[in-house]
N, C-alpha and C positions, 0 to 999 in steps of 0.2 A: 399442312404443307401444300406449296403450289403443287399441282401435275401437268405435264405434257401430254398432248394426244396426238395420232399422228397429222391428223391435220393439224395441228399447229405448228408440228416439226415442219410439214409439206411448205407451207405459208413462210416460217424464217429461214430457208431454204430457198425459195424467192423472191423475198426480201434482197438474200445475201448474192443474187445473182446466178442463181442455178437456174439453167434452161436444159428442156429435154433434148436427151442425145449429148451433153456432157458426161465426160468423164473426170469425180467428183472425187476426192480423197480426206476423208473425213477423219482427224482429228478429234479427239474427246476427253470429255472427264465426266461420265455419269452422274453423281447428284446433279450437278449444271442444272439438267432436265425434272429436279422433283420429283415425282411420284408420276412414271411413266404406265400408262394401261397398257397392258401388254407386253410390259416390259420391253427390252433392247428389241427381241424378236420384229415389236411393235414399229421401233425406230429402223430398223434397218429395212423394214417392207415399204414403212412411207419414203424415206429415202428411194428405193428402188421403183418404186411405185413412180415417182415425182421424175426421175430422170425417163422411166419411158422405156421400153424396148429397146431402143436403142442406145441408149444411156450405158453407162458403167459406175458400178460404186468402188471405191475402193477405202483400205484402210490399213495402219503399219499393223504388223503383226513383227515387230521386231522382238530380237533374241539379244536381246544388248548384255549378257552374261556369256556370249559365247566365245569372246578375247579371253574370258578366265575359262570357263569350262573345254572350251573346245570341242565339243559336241553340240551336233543337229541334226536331227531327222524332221526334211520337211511336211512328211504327214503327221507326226505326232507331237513335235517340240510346241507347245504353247505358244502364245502370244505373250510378251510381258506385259503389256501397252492400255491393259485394263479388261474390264470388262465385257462391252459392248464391243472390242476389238476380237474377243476370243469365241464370245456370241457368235461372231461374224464367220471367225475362220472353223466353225464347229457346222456351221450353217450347211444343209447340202446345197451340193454345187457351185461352192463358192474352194476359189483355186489359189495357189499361194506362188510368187514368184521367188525366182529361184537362189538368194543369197542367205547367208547365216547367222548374217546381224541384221541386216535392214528390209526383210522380207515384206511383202504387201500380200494381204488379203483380197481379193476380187471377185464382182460378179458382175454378170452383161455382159453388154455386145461385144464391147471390147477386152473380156477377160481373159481371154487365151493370149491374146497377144501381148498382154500386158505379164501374165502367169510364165511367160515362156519365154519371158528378155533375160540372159545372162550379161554379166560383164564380171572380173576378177574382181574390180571397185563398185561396191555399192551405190557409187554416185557416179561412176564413169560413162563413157560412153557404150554403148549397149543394155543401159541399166534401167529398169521398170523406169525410174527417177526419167532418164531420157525419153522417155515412153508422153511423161504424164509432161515434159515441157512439147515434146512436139505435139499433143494437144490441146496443148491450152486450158487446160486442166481448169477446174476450181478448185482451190487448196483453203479448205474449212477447218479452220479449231474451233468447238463448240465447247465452251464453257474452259477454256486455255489459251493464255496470249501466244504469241507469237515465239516462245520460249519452245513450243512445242512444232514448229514450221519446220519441220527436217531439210527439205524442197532448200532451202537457204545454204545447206551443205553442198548439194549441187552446183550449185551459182558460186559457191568458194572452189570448189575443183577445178571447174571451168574456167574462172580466173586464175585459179593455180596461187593462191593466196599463199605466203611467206613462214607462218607458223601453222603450217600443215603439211604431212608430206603422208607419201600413200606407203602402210605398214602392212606384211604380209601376216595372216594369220591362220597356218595348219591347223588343221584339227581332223575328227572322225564326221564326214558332213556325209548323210545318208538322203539320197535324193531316188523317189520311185521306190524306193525297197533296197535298193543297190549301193554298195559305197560310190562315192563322185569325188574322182582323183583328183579332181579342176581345182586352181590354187582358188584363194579369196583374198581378199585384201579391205583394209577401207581407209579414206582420205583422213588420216589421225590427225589430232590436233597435241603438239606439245605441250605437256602439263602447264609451263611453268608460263601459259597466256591464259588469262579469265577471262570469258566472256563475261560480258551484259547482256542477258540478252530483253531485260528489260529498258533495259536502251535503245537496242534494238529494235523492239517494239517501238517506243514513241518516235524513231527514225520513220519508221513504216506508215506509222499515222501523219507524221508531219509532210510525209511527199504524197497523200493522197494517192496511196498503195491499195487501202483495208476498206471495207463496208465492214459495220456493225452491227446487229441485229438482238436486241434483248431478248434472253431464254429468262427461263421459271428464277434462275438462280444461278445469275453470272451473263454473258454474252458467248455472241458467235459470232467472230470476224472473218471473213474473206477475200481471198486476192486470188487473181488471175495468173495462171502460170507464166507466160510469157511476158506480160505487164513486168512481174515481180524481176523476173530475170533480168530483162535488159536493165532496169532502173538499179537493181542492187548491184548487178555486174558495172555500172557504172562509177556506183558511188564508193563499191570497194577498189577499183581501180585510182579515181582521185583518193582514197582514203582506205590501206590495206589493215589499218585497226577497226575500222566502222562496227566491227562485235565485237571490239576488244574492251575489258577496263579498262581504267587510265594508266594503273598500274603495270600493266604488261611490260615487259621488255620489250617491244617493236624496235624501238630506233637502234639499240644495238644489235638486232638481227638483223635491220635493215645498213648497217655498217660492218658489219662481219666481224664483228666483235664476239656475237656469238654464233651458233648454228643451230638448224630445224632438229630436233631430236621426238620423233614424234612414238 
């Protein structure tokens, strides 16, 4: 089996555009990497290593069971998001921002302020997600196409996209040790639109969005938080199915034939 070392990760890491004193939000799927020395531990210090003091890593540590459970405590509820995700948020000193479904893992310069952005929308404004466009982020999936680019949720809010509307979800959210009254919400999409987002994807590749970077076992693609933004905020405005199947209802939602039931 190939392996990964961290200097190798360090190397498609700048490859893919990472400069020190970026804040990096890292995407994954562990085998990707092979048979890594040192395991994730390994990976997350070269990461951190490579961005610098100044630098920040981040990574989802989403709860996306939480619309059914209803239940979160941000010190203890897992990551569902993998591996190397839960490595990260186990890690010390690494802090978790403050929502129920879409929460990020963090560490460096810039983690507190990224750990301690609310918004009721997971993608709204005030939301880690707002965080990581006003820096200009680099938004990495390693060994995952672009199916996995959450960051693309945002850019639909923003544009306020037609088959989405913002659903509210109570639940028991324990934040500090304390319950946290604060509503939550997230920008839902109504069932009855498919994405592609394999489509998606080769939209991203065709407008020369992505940098690619061969791993042990798959790639690692990259775009620019702000690049990404304006250009998808563009093309979903000329085009509000741009993630959609073909199949979708759009045009009768865009005729009021039907409505957003999210």
């Amino acid at each position: 089996m190939k392996k990964t070392t961290a200097a190798d990760f360090k190397n498609a890491l700048a490859a893919a555009g990472a400069r020190p004193g970026d804040i990096l939000l890292l995407h994954s799927h562990l085998p990707a990497f092979g048979l890594t020395e040192g395991g994730p531990e390994a990976l997350i210090g070269a990461a951190l290593e490579w961005l610098g003091p100044g630098g920040t890593l981040a990574m989802p540590a989403f709860t996306l069971s939480y619309p059914r459970t209803r239940t979160f405590d941000l010190a203890k509820t897992p990551s569902e998001m993998g591996a190397l995700t839960e490595a990260f948020r186990l890690r010390p000193g690494t802090l978790r921002s403050r929502h129920p479904i879409h929460s990020l893992c963090v560490a460096g310069a810039r983690a507190r302020e990224i750990a301690d952005a609310w918004a009721p929308s997971s993608f709204g404004p005030g939301s880690a997600f707002e965080k990581l466009h006003d820096a200009d982020a680099l938004l990495v999936c390693a060994g995952v196409g672009a199916e996995r680019l959450t960051f693309v949720h945002f850019v639909e809010e923003r544009v306020g996209v037609p088959y989405r509307g913002l659903k509210h979800y109570p639940g028991t959210v324990v934040m500090d040790g304390a319950p946290d009254p604060r509503p939550y919400a997230m920008y839902s999409r109504d069932l009855r639109f498919k994405l592609d987002l394999p489509g998606f994807h080769r939209t991203l590749h065709r407008e020369g969005l992505e940098t690619a970077v061969p791993l042990a076992y798959g790639t690692l693609f990259s775009y620019r938080a702000k690049e990404l933004f304006v250009r998808v905020s563009d093309l979903l405005r000329k085009n509000p199915g741009l993630l959609l199947s073909p199949e979708s209802p759009l045009p009768d939602l865009i005729t009021g034939r039907i409505q957003c039931q999210p």
